[in-house]
C-alpha positions as CSV (number, residue, x, y, z in Angstrom):
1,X,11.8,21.8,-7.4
2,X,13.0,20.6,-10.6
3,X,11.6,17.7,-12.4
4,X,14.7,15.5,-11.9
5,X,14.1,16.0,-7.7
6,X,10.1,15.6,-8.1
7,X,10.8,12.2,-9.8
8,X,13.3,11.3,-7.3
9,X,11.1,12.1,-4.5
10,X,8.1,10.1,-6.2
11,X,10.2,7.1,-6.6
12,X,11.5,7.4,-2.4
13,X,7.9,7.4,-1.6
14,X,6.9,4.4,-3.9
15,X,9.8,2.6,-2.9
16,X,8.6,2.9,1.0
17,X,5.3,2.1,0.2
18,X,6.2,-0.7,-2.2
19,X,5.9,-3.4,0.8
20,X,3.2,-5.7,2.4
21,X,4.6,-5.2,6.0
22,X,4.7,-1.4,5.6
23,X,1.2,-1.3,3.7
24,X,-0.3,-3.6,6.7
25,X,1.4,-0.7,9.2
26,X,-0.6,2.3,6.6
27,X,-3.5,0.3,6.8
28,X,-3.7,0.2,10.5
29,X,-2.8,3.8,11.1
30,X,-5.9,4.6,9.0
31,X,-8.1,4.3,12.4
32,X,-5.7,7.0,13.6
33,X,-2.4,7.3,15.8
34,X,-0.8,3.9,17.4
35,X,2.1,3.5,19.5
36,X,4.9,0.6,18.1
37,X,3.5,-1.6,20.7
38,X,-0.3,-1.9,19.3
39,X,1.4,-1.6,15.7
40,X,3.8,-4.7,16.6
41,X,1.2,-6.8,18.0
42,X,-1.5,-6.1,15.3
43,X,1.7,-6.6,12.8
44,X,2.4,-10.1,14.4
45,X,5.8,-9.4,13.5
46,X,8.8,-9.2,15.7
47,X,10.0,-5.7,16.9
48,X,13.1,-5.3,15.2
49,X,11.2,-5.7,11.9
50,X,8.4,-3.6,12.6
51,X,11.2,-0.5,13.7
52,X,12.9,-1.3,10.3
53,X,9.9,-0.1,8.3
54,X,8.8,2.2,10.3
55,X,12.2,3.9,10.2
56,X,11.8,3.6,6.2
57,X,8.6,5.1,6.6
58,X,9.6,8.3,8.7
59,X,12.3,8.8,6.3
60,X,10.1,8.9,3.2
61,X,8.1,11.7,5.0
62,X,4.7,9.3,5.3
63,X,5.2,8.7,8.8
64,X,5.5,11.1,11.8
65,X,6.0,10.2,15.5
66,X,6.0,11.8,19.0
67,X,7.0,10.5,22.3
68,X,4.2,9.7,25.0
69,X,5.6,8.7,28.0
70,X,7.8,5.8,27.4
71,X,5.9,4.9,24.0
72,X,6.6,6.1,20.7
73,X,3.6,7.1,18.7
74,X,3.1,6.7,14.9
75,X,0.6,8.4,12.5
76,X,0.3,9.2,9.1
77,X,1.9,12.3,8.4
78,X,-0.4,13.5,5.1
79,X,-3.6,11.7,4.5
80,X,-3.1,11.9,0.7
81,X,-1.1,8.6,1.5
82,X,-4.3,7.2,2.3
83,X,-6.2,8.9,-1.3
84,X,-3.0,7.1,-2.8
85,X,-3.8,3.8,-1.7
86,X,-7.4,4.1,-2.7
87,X,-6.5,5.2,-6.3
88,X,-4.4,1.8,-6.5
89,X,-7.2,-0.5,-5.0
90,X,-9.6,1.1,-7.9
91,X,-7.3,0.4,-10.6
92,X,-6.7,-2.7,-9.1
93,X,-10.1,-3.5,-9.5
94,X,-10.4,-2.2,-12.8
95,X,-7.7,-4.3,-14.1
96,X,-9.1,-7.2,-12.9
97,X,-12.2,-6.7,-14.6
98,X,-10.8,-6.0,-17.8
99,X,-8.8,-9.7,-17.3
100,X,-12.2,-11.6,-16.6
101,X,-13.7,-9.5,-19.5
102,X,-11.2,-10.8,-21.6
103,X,-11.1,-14.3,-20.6
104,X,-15.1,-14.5,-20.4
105,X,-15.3,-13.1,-24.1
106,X,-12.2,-15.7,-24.5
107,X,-13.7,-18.3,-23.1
108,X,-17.0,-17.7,-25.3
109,X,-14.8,-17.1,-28.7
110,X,-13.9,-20.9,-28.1
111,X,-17.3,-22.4,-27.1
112,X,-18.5,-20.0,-30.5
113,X,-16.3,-21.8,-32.4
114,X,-16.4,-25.4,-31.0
115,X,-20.4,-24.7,-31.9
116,X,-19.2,-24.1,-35.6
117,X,-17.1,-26.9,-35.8
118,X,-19.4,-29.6,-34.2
């Protein structure tokens, strides 16, 4: 695969992640499989919505279904998806700390030089 398609294909998977709704839908289908009834109703948001994303989700490739019955069950087709998300909740985390580090030793550079001053 060239590097042009790899990028491509990196951006078509960011892009489908790169939403609350469909991150709240990824989240749920950590615990394992769910049919669009249990995913709309845990959702709280109407069907139409919740068959958009998941139809932008099966076309990235991070979703996979299979009939049951009358229902239509969801998973997660490759649970590197789910080592993804983790990787972005630690940085998260460590950019956050690195904003209240630097507002603490802020916050201390001005009560330093108020000290000085008085």
């Amino acid at each position: 695969m060239s590097n042009e398609k790899m990028m491509m294909n990196k951006v078509e998977v960011l892009k489908a992640l790169a939403h609350p709704t469909r991150l709240k839908i990824i989240e749920m289908l950590k615990e394992g499989e769910r049919c669009v009834c249990e995913i709309n109703v845990l959702a709280d948001i109407e069907q139409s919505n919740i068959s958009q994303h998941l139809a932008i989700l099966r076309k990235a490739d991070i979703l996979t279904s299979r009939k049951d019955g009358s229902k239509v069950i969801y998973r997660v087709k490759y649970d590197e998806i789910f080592q993804i998300l983790k990787i972005l909740e630690d940085l998260i985390s460590v950019q956050l700390k690195a904003q209240i580090d630097f507002y603490k030793e802020y916050k201390q550079k001005q009560y330093s030089k108020a000290i000085r001053s008085a």
